[in-house]
N, C-alpha and C positions, 0 to 999 in steps of 0.2 A: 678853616676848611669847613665847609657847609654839608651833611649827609642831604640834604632836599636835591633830588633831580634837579638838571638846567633841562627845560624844556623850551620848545623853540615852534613858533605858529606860521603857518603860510595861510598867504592869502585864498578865500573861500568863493567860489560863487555861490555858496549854498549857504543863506545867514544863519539858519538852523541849526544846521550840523556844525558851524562856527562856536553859536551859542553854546551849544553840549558839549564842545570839545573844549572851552573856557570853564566851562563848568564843574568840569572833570576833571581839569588841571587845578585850579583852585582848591577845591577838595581836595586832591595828592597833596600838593602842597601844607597844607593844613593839619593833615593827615600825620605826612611824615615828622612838619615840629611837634606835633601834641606828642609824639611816641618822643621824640630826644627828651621831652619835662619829663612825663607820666608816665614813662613806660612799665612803670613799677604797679601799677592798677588793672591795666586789662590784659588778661589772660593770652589773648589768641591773635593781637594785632601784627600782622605781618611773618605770620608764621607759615611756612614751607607746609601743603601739604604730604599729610604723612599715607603712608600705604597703609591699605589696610589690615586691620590687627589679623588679620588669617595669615600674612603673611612671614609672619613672626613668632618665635619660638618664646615664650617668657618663663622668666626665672625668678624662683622666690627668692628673694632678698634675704641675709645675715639672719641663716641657718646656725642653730650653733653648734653644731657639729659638722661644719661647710668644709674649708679644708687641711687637709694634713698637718701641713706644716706654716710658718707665719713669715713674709715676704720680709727680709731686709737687705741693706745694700752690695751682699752678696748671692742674691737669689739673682736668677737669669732663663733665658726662654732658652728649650731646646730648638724650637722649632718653631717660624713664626709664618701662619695662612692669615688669607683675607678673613673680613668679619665676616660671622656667620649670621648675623641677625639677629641676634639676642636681645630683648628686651629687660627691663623691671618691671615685676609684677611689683603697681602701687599697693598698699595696702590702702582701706576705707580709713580715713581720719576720725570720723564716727559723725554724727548729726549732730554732739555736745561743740563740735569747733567751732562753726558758727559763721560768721564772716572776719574775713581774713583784717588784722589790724593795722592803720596807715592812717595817714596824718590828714587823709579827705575823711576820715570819720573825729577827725576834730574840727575846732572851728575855722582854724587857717590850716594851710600849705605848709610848715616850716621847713620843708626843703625846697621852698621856690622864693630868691630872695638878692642880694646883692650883698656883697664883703662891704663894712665899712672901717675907715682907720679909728681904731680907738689905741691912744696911749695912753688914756686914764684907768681903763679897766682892764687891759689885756698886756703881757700876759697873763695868765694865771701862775704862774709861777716862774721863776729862773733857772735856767738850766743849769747854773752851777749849783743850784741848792738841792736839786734833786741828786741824791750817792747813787739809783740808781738808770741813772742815763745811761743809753749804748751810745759807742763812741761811732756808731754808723748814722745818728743823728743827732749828734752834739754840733750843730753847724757853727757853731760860735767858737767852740773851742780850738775848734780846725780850720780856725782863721777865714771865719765870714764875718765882715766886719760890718756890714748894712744889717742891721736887724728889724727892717720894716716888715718881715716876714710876720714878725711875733705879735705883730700891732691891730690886725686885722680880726674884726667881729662880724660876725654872721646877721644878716636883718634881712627876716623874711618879712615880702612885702607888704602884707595885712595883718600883722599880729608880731609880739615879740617872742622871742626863744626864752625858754625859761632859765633865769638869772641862773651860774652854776653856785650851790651852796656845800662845802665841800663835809659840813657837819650833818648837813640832812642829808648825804650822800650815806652818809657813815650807818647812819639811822635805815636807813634803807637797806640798808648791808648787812645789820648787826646781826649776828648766827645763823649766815648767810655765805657759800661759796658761789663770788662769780668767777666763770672760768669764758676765757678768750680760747676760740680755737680754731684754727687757720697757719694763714702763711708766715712770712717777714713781713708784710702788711699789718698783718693781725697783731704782732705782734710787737710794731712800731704803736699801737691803737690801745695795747695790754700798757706798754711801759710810759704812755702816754697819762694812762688811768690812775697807775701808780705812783706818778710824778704828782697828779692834780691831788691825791689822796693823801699820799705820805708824810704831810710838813705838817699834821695837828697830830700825830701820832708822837708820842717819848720813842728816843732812840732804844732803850733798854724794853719796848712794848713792843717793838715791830723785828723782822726779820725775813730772807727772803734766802729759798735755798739757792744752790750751786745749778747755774745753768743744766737744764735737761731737757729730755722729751717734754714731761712739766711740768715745770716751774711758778713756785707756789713765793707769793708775799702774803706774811701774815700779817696780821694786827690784833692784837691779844685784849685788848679792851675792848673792843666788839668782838671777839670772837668770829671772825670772817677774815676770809682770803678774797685774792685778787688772784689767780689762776691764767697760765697760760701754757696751753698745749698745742705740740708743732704737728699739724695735720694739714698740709696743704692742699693735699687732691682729697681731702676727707676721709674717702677710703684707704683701705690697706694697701699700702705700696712698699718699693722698694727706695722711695726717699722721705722715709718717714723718720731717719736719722737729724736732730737736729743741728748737727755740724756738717757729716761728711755723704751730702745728697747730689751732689751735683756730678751723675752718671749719665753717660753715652745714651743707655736705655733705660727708659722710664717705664715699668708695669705695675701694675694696679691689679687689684681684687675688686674687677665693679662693681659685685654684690655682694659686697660685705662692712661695712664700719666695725662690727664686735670690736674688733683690737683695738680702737680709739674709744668709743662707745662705753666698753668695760671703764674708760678712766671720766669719763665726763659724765655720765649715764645720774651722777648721787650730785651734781651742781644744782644750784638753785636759780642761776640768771647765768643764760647759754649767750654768749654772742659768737657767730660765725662768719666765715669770709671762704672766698674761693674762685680763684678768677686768672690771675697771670701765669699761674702753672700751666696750665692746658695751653697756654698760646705759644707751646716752645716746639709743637712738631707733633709728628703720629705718638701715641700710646699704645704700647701693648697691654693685651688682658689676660689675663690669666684667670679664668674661671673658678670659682671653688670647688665645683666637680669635677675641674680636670687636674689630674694623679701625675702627668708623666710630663710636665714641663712645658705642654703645647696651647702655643701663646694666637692672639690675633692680633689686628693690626688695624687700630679707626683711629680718624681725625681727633685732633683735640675736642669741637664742639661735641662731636658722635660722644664721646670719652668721657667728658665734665657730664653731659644729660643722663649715664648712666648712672656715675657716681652722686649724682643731685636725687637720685632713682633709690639708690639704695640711703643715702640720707634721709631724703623723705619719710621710706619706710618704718624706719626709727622713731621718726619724732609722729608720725601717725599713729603707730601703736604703742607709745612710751609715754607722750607728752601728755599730762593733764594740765590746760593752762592755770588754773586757781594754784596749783602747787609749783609749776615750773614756766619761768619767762624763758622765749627763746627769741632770739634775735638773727636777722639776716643783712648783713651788711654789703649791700651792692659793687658795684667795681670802684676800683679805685683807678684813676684816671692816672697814664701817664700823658711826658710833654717833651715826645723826641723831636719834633720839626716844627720850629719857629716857622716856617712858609705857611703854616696852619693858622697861627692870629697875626700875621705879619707878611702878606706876600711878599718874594722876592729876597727873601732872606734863607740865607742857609746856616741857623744855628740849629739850639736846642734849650733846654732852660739853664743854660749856663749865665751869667752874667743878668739875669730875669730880676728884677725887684718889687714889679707891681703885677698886681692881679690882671686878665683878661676884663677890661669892660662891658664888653657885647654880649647881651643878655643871650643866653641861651646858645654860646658858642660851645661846638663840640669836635673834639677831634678827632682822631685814629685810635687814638687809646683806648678806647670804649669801646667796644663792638656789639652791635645791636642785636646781630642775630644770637648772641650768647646771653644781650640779657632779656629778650623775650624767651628763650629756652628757660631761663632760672624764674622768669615771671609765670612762665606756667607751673613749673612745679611748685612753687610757692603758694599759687593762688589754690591749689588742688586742698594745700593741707588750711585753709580756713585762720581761723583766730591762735592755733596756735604757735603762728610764727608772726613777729610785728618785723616789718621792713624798714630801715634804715636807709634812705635813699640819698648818699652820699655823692652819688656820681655827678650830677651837673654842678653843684656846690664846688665840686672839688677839681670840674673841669676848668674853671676861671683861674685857679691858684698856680701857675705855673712858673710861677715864683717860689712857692713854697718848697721846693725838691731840694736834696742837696747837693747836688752838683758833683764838684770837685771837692764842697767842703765837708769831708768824712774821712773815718779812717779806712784804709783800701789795704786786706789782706795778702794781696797780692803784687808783688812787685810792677812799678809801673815805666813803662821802656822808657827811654829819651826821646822819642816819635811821641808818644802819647803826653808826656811831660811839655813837649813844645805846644801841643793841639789842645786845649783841656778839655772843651766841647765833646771831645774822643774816647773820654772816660768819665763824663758828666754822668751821677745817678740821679736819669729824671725819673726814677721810678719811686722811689722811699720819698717820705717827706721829714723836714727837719721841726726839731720840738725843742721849744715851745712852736707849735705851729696850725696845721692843716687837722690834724686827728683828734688836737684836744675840741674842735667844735664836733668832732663826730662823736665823743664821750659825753659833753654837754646834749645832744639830741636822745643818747640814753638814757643821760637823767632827768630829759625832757620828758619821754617817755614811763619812766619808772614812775 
């Protein structure tokens, strides 16, 4: 499925106005693929004007005496109005940020590239050798028996990715916490890290706690962890439970991170994510200064820009890059309609083994106007956040999801058991797979 307008020309008696109107369409055209590559570089393409700031009420961001009590998955709205208009006050990043860092201030592109099959260098390790795999992407063990998934190497056009070296990683690490913090994405991306790090470690030198909020792998000869915290809307909400989140009503504290913030705040190398949550329906908000339960009611995008709002704020007034890397990890693409690289077909990435060929295809799963929303606030906070621009790379992989092959906590009917398509998860991807090239672009980066 193509985002580029179809546009359509009639005949002119006027060749001029022909000319300008070929002119013009050309330009759209051009326009709109440069934004599917790049969209992660300019700021303001294609973005909705905004009303002007008189119109809006702004609120300072993660107050730390903001409010009473701390949202969990039994907080609830008494009361729920339309939104009032509320903004984030940005804070100034300062003049030491500088320009924002990406891969146009190296010498190549290395998020603009093609998959190729390598069985001599990939994977990077085996999935039975990693102890700690989730069984929600073990695709091998829950009987995928094609593993050309794990085969596939990344090769950007003009220049090569940096070889992964899982000892210079270590070196890079040593008395050093990196913490992952986001969704089930992020954390397919966390255990991905772990998998590639874990095999030069002594079993009696490493250890990794008991699933939680978050969950810390140590490695005692470097003295450095690998960190993963479950913060999927980033701010404070009421599914910030890492098991039992998945409620009727989703609210949030737009202006606030503190309560995640207090556990990541002393990391040394941040990476973040944020993206499929907001795409499930309205969010409620709950304000910090309001006392009595009374919620409003905005769009997921309205929702995510807010909480991107009080993110920012943090890492504006918190971040000094010399001392703390932070990372922003772009969308992660899903692959629910095969009709998308395939007219005429009605699956999904069920049954999928080979990557998309067609440079620069993009599907549904990505949605543009959410990630010029994150490219502006991004570009606002300068050098101290580097962008990891995984989404076209990982629009091609539609193969790589796990399907049917995972373990599914929930009982699955005999309708669904005959359909498998019907309970394909083409959201998560399976590992060895899609995430470990997005670990190799951090330690491109690092």
């Amino acid at each position: 499925m193509s985002v580029t307008p179809r546009w359509s020309r009639k005949k002119s008696h006027f060749p001029l106005l022909a000319v300008l109107l070929l002119a013009f369409i050309t330009c759209s055209i051009l326009y709109n693929e440069f934004s599917i590559q790049q969209i992660h570089e300019s700021p303001d393409h294609g973005s909705t004007p905004t009303t002007p700031q008189t119109s809006f009420t702004y609120v300072k961001p993660n107050l730390p005496n903001g409010a009473s009590e701390v949202l969990d998955r039994f907080s609830s709205c008494n009361s729920t109005r339309n939104y009032s208009g509320k903004k984030i006050q940005l804070a100034d990043p300062g003049t030491e940020s500088g320009r924002r860092r990406s891969a146009r201030q190296e010498s190549c592109d290395v998020f603009s590239g093609k998959w190729v099959f390598d069985n001599q260098s990939y994977p990077l390790y085996k999935e039975s050798d990693c102890p700690y795999m989730s069984d929600q992407l073990a695709c091998h063990k829950h009987g995928r028996s094609d593993l050309q998934y794990q085969y596939w190497r990344w090769q950007p056009h003009n220049c090569n990715l940096k070889r992964w070296n899982v000892t210079e990683m270590w070196e890079k690490l040593r008395g050093k916490r990196l913490m992952f913090v986001g969704d089930s994405l992020n954390r397919g991306q966390w255990i991905s890290m772990v998998c590639l790090l874990q095999s030069v470690i002594p079993a009696d030198k490493k250890s990794m706690t008991p699933n939680a909020q978050l969950t810390i792998f140590r490695a005692e000869e470097y003295n450095a962890t690998v960190e993963f915290l479950w913060a999927p809307l980033l701010v404070e909400s009421n599914s910030d439970d890492p098991v039992n989140h998945r409620l009727s009503e989703r609210i949030i504290r737009p202006d606030s991170v503190l309560k995640h913030s207090s556990q990541w705040e002393h990391a040394d190398i941040l990476i973040f994510n944020s993206y499929l949550w907001w795409r499930q329906g309205p969010v409620k908000l709950l304000w910090s200064s309001e006392e009595n339960g009374n919620c409003e009611e905005l769009d997921g995008l309205g929702a995510m820009e807010l909480a991107m709002g009080a993110w920012a704020d943090w890492v504006a007034s918190k971040v000094i890059p010399q001392k703390k890397r932070v990372f922003f990890v772009t969308t992660s693409p899903t692959h629910f309609w095969s009709q998308e690289w395939e007219p005429g077909s009605e699956g999904n990435c069920y049954n999928q083994m080979r990557p998309i060929t067609l440079e620069g295809y993009w599907g549904s799963g990505s949605d543009l106007p959410t990630m010029r929303m994150v490219d502006k606030v991004l570009s606002g906070l300068g050098s101290k956040v580097s962008v990891i621009n995984i989404t076209q790379l990982s629009e091609y992989r539609k193969d790589g999801h796990p399907s049917i092959y995972r373990k599914f906590w929930e009982t699955l009917s005999p309708q669904q058991l005959a359909n498998p398509a019907s309970y394909s998860d083409c959201i998560h991807w399976c590992l060895p797979g899609v995430p470990d090239v997005w670990n190799e672009l951090i330690f491109h980066f690092l």
